[in-house]
SERO-4910 file (N, C-alpha, C, O; in steps of 0.05 Angstrom, whole numbers):
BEGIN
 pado doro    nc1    nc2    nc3   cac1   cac2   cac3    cc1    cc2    cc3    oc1    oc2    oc3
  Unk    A    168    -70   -153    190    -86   -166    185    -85   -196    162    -84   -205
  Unk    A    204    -84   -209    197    -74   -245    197   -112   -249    208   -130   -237
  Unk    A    179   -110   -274    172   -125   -292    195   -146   -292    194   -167   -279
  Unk    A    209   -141   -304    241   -146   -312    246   -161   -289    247   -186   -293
  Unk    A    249   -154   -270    249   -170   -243    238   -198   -234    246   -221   -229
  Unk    A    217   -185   -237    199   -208   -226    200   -236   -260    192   -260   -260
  Unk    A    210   -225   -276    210   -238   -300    226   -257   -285    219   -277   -272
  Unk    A    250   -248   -289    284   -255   -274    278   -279   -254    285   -302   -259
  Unk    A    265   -272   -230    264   -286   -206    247   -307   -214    254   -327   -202
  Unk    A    219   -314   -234    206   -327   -239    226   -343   -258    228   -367   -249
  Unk    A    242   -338   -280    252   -352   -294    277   -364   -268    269   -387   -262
  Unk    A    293   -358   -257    308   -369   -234    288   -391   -222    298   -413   -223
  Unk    A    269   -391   -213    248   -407   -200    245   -423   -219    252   -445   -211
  Unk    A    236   -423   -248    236   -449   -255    258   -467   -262    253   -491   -264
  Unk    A    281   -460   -267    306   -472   -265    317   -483   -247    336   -498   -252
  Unk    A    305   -478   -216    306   -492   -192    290   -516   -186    292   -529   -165
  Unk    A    272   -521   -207    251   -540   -208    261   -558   -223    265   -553   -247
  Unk    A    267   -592   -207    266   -618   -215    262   -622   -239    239   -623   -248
  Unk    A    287   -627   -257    281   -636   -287    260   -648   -299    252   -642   -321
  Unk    A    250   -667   -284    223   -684   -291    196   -666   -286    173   -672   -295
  Unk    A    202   -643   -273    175   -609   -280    185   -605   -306    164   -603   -320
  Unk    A    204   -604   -319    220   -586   -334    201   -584   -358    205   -570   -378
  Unk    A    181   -600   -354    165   -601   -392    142   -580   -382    126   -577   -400
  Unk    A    137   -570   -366    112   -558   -361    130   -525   -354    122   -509   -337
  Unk    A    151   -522   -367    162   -506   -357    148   -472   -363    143   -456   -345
  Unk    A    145   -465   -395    124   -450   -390    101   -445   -368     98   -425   -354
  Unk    A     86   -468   -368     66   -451   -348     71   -451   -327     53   -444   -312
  Unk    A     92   -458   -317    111   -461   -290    119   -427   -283    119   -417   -260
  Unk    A    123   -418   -300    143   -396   -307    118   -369   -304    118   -350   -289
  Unk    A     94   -380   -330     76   -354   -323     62   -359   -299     48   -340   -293
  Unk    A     61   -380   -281     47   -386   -250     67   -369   -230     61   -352   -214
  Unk    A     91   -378   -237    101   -360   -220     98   -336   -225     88   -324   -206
  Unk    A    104   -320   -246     96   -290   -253     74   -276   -247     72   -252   -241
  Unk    A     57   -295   -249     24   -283   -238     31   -293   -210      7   -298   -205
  Unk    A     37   -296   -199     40   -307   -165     60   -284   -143     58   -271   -122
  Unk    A     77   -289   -162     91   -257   -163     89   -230   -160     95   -218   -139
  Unk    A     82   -221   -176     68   -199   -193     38   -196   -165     41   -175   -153
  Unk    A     14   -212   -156      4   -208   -141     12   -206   -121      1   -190   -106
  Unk    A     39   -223   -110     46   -219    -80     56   -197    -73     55   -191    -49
  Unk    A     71   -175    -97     82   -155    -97     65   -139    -95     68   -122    -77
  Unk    A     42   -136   -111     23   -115   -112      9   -112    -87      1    -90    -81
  Unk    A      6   -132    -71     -6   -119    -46     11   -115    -23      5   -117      1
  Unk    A     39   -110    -37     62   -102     -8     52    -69    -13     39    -61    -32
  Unk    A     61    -55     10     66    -27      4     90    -21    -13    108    -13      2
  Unk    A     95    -22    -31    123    -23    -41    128     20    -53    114     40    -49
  Unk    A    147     15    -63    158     45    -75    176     31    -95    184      8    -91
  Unk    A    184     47   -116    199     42   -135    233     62   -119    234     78    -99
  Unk    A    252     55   -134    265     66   -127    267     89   -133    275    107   -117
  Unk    A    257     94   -158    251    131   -161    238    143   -144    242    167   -143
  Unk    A    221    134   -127    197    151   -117    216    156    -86    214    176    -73
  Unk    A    233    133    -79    248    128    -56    268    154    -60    270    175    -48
  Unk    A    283    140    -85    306    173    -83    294    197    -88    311    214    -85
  Unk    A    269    209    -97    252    235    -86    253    238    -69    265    257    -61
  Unk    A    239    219    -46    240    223    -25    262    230     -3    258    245     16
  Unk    A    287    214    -10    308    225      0    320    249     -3    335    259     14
  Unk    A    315    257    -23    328    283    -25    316    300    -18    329    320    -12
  Unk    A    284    301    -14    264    315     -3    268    321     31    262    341     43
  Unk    A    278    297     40    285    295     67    312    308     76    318    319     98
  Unk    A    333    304     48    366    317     58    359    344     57    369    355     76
  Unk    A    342    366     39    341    379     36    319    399     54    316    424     54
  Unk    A    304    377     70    292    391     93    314    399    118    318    421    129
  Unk    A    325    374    122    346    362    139    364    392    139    371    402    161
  Unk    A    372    405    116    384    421    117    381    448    123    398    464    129
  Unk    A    347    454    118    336    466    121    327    478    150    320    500    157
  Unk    A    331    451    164    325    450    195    351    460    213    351    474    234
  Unk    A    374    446    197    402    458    208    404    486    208    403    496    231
  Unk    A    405    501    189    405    527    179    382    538    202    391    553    219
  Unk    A    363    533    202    337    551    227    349    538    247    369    552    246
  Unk    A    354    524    263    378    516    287    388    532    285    382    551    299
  Unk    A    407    534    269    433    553    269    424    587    273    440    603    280
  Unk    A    400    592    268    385    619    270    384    626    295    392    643    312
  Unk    A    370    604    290    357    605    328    378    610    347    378    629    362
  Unk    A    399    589    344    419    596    367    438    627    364    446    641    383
  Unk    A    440    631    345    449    672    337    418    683    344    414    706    350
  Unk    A    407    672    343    380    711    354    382    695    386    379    712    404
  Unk    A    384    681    392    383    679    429    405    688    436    405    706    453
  Unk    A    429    681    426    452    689    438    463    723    434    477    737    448
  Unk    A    448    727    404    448    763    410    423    771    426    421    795    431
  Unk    A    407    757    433    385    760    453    397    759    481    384    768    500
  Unk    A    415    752    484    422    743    521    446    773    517    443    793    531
  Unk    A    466    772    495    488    799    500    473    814    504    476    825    525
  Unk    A    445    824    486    434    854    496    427    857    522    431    879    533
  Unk    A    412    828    537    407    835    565    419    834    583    408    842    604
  Unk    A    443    826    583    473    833    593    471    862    587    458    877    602
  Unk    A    483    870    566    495    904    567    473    924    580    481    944    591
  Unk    A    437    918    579    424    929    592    427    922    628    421    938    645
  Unk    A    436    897    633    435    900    653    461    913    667    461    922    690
  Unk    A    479    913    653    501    927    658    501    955    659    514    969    674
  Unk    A    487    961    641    471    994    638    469   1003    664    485   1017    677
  Unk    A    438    990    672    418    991    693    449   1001    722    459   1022    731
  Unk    A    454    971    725    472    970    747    499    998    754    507   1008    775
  Unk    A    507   1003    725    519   1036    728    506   1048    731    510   1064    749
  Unk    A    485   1052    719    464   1081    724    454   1081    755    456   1101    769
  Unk    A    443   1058    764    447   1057    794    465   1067    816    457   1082    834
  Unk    A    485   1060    815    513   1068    825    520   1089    818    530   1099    839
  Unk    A    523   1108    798    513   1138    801    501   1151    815    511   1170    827
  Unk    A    476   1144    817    458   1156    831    463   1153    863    447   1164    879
***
């Protein structure tokens, strides 16, 4: 979570606090920030940059996987016509004989 954030949410938090806190409001403000700021640091977190790398890293596998699918199913299916026409081969050349 950026700085800025957790600033934001800490200043929101002390403004939610009972006017009669209201004089201790500084250290109200950096308690929460340091309270903050540690509870975040030991989430697993990602920034959103590191998140949209990763997504595109994934669309672009994603696509990558479609395309070899799509391979695969053209070399089997010219894989099954050839053993058709050989077996069609076979089966005339038989019947000749």
């Amino acid at each position: 979570m950026a700085i800025e954030s957790i600033d934001e949410l800490a200043r929101r938090l002390v403004e939610s606090v009972p006017q009669g806190l209201r004089s201790v409001k500084d250290d109200l403000e950096k308690n929460f920030q340091s309270v903050l700021r540690a509870g975040f640091g030991k989430l697993d977190l990602v920034t959103r940059e590191e998140f949209e790398v990763q997504e595109a890293v994934l669309a672009r596998t994603r696509q990558k996987l479609e395309a070899l699918e799509e391979r695969l199913i053209s070399v089997e299916t010219a894989k099954a016509t050839s053993r058709k026409k050989k077996t069609r081969k076979k089966k005339a050349k038989a019947k000749k004989k």
